[in-house]
C-alpha positions as CSV (number, residue, x, y, z in Angstrom):
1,X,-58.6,12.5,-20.7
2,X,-55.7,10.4,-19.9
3,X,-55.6,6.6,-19.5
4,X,-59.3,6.2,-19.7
5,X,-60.0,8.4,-22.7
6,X,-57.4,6.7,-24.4
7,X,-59.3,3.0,-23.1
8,X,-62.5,4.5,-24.5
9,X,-61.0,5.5,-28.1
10,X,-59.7,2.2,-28.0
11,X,-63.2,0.9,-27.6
12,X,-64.0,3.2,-30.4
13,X,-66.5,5.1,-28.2
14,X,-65.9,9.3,-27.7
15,X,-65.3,10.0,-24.3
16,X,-66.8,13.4,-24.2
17,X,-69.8,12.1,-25.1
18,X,-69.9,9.0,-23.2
19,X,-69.1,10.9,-19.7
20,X,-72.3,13.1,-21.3
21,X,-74.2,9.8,-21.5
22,X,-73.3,8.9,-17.8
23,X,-74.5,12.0,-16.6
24,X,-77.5,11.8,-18.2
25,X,-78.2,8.3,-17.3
26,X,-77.0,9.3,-13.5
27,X,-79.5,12.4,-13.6
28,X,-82.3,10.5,-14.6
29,X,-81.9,7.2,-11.5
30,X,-81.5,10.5,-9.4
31,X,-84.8,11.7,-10.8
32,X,-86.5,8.6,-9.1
33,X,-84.9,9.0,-5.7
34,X,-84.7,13.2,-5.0
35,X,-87.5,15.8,-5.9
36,X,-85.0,18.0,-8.1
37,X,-82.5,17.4,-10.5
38,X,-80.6,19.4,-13.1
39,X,-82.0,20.1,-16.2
40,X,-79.6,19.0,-18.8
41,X,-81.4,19.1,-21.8
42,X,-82.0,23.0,-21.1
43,X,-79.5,24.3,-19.3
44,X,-75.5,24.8,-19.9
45,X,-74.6,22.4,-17.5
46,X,-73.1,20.0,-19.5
47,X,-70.8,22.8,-21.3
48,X,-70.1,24.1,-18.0
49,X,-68.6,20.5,-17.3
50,X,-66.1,20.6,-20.1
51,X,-64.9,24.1,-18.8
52,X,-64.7,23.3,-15.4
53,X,-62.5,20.0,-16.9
54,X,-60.4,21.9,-18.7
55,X,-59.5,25.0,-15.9
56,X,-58.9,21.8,-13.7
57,X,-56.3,21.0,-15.8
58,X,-54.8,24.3,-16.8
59,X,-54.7,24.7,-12.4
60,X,-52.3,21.4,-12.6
61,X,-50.0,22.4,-15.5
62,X,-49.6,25.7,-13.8
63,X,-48.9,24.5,-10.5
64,X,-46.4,21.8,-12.4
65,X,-44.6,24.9,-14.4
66,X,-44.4,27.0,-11.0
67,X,-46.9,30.1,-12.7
68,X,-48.2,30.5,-9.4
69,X,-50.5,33.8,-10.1
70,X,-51.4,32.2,-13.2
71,X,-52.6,29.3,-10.9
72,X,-54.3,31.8,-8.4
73,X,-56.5,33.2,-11.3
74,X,-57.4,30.0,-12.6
75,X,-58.6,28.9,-9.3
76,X,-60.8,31.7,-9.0
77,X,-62.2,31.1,-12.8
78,X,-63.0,27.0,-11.8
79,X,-64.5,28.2,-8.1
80,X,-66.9,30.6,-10.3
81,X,-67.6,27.9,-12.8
82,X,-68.5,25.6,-9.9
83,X,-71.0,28.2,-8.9
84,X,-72.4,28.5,-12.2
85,X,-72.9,25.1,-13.1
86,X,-74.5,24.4,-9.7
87,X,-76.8,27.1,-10.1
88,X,-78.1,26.1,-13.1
89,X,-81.7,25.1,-13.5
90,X,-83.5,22.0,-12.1
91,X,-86.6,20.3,-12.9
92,X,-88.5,17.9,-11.0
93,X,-87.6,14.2,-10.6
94,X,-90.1,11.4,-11.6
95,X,-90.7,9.9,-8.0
96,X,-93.7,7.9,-8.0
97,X,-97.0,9.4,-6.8
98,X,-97.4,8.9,-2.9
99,X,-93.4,7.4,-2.7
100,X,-92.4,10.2,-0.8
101,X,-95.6,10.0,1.7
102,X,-95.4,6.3,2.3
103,X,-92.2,7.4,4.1
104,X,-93.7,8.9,6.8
């Protein structure tokens, strides 16, 4: 996590499971402006997130170290988690009844 996770342990807060609480927080003001959002209560999103951290940071310690096959595989693991993660389920968002007709 770097600088900031070490900030947030300071603060005696996780920061797994605050960045979980942003997204969360973030999905649900998105929920009142767009008609579909993820579904993170049902979904593997959220899991997919930690992966999708972690390969991110395997690609930097092997591009670092010079393992540039390694690298090449890795980037094709986080391009497939990508496409997993955004591909998993949505729900509807909570816009008010007759907000998105008052547009027109």
């Amino acid at each position: 996590m770097g600088e900031r996770g070490n900030f947030y342990r300071i603060l005696g807060m996780d920061p797994a499971s605050f960045d979980a609480e942003v997204i969360r927080q973030t999905n649900r003001t998105a929920g009142r402006a767009f008609p579909w959002v993820f579904d993170l209560d049902s979904s593997r999103y959220l899991a997919l997130r930690d992966q999708i951290v972690n390969t991110f940071r395997a690609i930097q310690a092997a591009g670092a170290t010079g393992q540039g096959l390694r690298k090449f595989g890795l980037q094709l693991r986080f391009g497939a988690l990508l496409l997993r993660q955004f591909s998993q389920p949505m729900r509807p968002g909570h816009q008010a009844s007759g907000a998105a007709g008052a547009v027109a």
